[in-house]
Every structure is written in C-alpha cells, then in structure tokens.
C-alpha positions as semicolon CSV with decimal commas, in nm:
position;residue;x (nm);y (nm);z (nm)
1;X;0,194;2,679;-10,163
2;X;0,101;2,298;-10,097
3;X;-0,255;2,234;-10,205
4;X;-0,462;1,929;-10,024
5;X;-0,738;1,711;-10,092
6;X;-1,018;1,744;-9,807
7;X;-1,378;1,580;-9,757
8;X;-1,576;1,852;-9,758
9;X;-1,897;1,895;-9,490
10;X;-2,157;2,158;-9,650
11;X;-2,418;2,300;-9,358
12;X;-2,627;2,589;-9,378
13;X;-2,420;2,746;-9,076
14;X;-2,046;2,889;-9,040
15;X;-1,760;2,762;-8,836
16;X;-1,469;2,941;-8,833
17;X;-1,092;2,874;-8,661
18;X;-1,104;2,766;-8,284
19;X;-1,495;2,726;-8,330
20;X;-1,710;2,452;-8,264
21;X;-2,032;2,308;-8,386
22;X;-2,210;2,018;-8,333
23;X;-2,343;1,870;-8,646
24;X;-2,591;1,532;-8,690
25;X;-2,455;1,301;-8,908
26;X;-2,725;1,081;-9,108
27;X;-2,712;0,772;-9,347
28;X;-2,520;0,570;-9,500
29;X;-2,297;0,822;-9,742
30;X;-2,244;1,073;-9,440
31;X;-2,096;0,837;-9,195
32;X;-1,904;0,663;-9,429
33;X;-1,727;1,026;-9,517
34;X;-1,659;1,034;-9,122
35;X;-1,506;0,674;-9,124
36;X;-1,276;0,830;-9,373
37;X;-1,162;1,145;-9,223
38;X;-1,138;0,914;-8,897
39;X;-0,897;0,688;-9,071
40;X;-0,692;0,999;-9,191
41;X;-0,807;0,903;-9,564
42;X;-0,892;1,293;-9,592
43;X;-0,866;1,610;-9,383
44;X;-1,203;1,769;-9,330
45;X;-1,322;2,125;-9,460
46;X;-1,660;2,266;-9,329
47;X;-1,818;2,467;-9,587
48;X;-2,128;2,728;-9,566
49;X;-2,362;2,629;-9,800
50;X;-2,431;2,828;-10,136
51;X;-2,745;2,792;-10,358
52;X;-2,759;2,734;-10,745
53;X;-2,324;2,642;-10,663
54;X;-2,093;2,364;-10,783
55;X;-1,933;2,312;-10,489
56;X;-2,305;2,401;-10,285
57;X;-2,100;2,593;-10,089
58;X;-1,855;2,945;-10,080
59;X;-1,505;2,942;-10,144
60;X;-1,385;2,985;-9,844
61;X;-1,414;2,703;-9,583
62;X;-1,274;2,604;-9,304
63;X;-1,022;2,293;-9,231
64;X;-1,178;2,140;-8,902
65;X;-1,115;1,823;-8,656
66;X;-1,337;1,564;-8,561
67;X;-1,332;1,638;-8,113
68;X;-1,601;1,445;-8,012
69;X;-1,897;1,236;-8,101
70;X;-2,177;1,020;-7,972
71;X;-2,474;0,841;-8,082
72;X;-2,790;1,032;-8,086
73;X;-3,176;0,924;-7,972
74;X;-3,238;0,859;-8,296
75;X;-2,925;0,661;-8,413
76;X;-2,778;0,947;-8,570
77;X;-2,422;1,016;-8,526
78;X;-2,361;1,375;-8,342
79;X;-2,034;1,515;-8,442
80;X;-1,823;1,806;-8,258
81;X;-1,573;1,989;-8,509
82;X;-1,383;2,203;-8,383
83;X;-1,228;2,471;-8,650
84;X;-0,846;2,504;-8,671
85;X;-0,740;2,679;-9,055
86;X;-0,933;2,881;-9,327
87;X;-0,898;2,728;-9,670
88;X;-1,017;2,841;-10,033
89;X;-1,195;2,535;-10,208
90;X;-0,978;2,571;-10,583
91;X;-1,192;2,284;-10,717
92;X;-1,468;2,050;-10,568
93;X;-1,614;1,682;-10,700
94;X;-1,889;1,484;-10,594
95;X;-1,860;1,136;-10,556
96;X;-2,116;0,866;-10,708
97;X;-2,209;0,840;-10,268
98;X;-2,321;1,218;-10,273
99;X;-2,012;1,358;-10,119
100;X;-1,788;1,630;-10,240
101;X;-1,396;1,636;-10,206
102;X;-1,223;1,892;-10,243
103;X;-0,924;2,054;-10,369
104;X;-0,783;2,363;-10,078
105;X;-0,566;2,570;-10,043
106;X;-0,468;2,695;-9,709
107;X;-0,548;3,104;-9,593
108;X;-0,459;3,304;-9,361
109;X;-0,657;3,322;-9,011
110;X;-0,708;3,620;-8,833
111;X;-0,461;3,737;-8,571
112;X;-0,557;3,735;-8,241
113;X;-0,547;4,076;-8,088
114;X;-0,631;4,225;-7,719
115;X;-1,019;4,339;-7,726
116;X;-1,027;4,768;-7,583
117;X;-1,257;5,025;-7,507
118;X;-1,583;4,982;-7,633
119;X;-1,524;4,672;-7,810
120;X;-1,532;4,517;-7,479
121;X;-1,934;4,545;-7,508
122;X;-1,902;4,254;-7,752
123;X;-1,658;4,065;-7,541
124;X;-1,967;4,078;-7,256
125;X;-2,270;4,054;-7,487
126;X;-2,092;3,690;-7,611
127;X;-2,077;3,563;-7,239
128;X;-2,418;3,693;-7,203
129;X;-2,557;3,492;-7,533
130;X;-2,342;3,205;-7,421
131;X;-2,484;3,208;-7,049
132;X;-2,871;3,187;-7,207
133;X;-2,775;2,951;-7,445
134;X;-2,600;2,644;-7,313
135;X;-2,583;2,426;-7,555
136;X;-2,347;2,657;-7,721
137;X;-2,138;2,740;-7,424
138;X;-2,130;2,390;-7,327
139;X;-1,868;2,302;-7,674
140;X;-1,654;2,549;-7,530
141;X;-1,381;2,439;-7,212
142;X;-1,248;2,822;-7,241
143;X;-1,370;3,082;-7,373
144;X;-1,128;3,364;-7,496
145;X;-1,315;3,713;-7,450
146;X;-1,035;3,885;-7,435
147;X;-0,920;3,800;-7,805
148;X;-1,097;4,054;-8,022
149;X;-1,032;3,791;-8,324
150;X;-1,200;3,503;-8,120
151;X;-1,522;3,686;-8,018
152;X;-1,577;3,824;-8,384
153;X;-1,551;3,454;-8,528
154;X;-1,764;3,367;-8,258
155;X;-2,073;3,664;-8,298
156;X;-2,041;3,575;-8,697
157;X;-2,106;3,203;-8,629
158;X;-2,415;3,278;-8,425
159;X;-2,585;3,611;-8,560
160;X;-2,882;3,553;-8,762
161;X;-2,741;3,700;-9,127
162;X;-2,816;3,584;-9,465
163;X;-2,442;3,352;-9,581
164;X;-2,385;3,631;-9,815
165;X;-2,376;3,900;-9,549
166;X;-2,150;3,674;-9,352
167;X;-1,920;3,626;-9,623
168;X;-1,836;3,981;-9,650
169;X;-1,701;4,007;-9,320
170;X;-1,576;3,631;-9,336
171;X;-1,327;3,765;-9,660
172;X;-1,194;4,064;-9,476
173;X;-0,832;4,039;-9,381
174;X;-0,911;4,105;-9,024
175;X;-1,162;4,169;-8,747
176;X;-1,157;4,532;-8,724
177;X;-1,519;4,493;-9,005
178;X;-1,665;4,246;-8,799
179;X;-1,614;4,427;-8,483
180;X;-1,742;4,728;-8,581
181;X;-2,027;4,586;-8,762
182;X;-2,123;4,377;-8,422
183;X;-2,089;4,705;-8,190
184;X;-2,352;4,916;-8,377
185;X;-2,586;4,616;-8,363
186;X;-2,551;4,582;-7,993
187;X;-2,583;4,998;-7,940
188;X;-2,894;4,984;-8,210
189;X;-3,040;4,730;-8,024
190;X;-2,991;4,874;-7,682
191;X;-3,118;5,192;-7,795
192;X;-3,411;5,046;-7,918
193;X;-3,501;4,906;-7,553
194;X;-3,465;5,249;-7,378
C-alpha cells in the first residue's frame, strides 16, 4: 500500500468520512499550513487530539478537503472540511512553524448500509439534533438518514464523549458498535423523561 505525506490539523473534536466541520483558523503558522494544502503542497488529515502524545493526536485520522472558507469578525480564517478517507498516522513531525506533517496510510471507511427497525430512532433523533442546531445542519446540502454508516459517523462527531470513548467505536470495523451504543442512549434517555 502507497503511503502519503499529509499536513495534519489536530482539534479537540472528530470528523469522520462525508463529515463536515467548521474550524477557525488563527495566525501566522495556521494559515500558512492552509496556503499549502490550497496549493496542493500536502493533502490534509484532521486528527482528534491526544494528551501527553507525539503526534498530539490518535492514530487514526481522517484525510479531509478544504469546501469552503471565509473571513471571520475577527480576521480569522473559518474553514469548512469536509471528510472523504480514514488514514492511520505511521509517523508525525513538527515543523520549526508549529505544524505537524505526517506520514498516512490509507484505511478502510465504513460501508454504507440501509438503516432498519429500530435503528431508525437514530436516523430521526439526528434530524431532530440537526433541526435545533443549525449551525450544524447548515454544513450539510443532504443529509443521508437512511445510511446507517452516515448517521453513526455523524452521532459520534457530535455526542459529548471523552476522545478515548470515541475511539473505541471510531476503530471498529463497522457501525453495527456505534449503532447499538447510540440506541440505548436514546431509549435511556427517553426513559428517563417518562
């Protein structure tokens, strides 16, 4: 397998294949990585951050593209990425400007699969979160409930878990973990309101 050098984006969040985040760019050293991946110098990884790590982030990332961007109030760059591969970071360096490339190696995504049964409470709790948050929905231009694969990526993006937690799911082969673990949250927490 082909290994590639990528610019690597460390953020205390997760964005996973056909996800999107908007992320603030600041200073010097950060837009000057952008410029780069712009210019096709590097392909861009988005890692979730890792404490007391060299790279500061996990192993497995994910390769992204730059979709949109525009200047913020306070002369910040915001950035849309937009998830398209998983990748395991093989080796990492930082750079004298504070940024880390590194060295990938691509993995395999999850397969999209038809959401049934009860799983389809997920698929409708997502549009619900997405409906009373808009600043989420609004990165979206379609949004595939019907892919079981698509709205597990999409609850483990957004669900308030430690990285760790999310990694666990993140490094199963498939969804099935994910969905499961998402369901009994959403029963647990209905049962709690009756």
């Amino acid at each position: 397998m082909l290994t590639q050098e990528m610019a690597l984006i460390i953020r205390d969040e997760l964005l996973l294949p056909a996800g999107r985040v908007e992320i603030r760019v600041a200073g010097p050293s950060g837009l000057s990585l952008i410029a780069e991946v712009l210019k096709g110098h590097y392909a861009l990884a988005f890692g979730m951050a890792k404490t007391d790590s060299i790279p500061p982030c996990y192993t497995i990332a994910t390769q992204c593209e730059i979709i949109d961007f525009n200047l913020l109030d306070d002369g910040c760059l915001g950035v849309v990425l937009e998830g398209q591969q998983r990748v395991k970071i093989l080796s990492a360096s930082q750079r004298k400007d504070g940024n880390w490339i590194a060295r990938t190696l691509g993995c395999h995504n999850w397969q999209q699969e038809p959401i049934k049964g009860e799983f389809e409470l997920i698929s409708a709790a997502l549009a619900q979160f997405y409906r009373v948050n808009p600043a989420l929905f609004e990165l979206y231009s379609d949004l595939h409930l019907e892919d079981a694969s698509w709205v597990s990526q999409r609850w483990l993006e957004v669900l308030p878990l430690y990285n760790r937690d999310k990694q666990v799911l993140v490094n199963q082969p498939d969804c099935h973990k994910t969905m499961d673990f998402v369901l009994e949250l959403i029963k647990s927490h209905a049962n709690h309101n009756i």
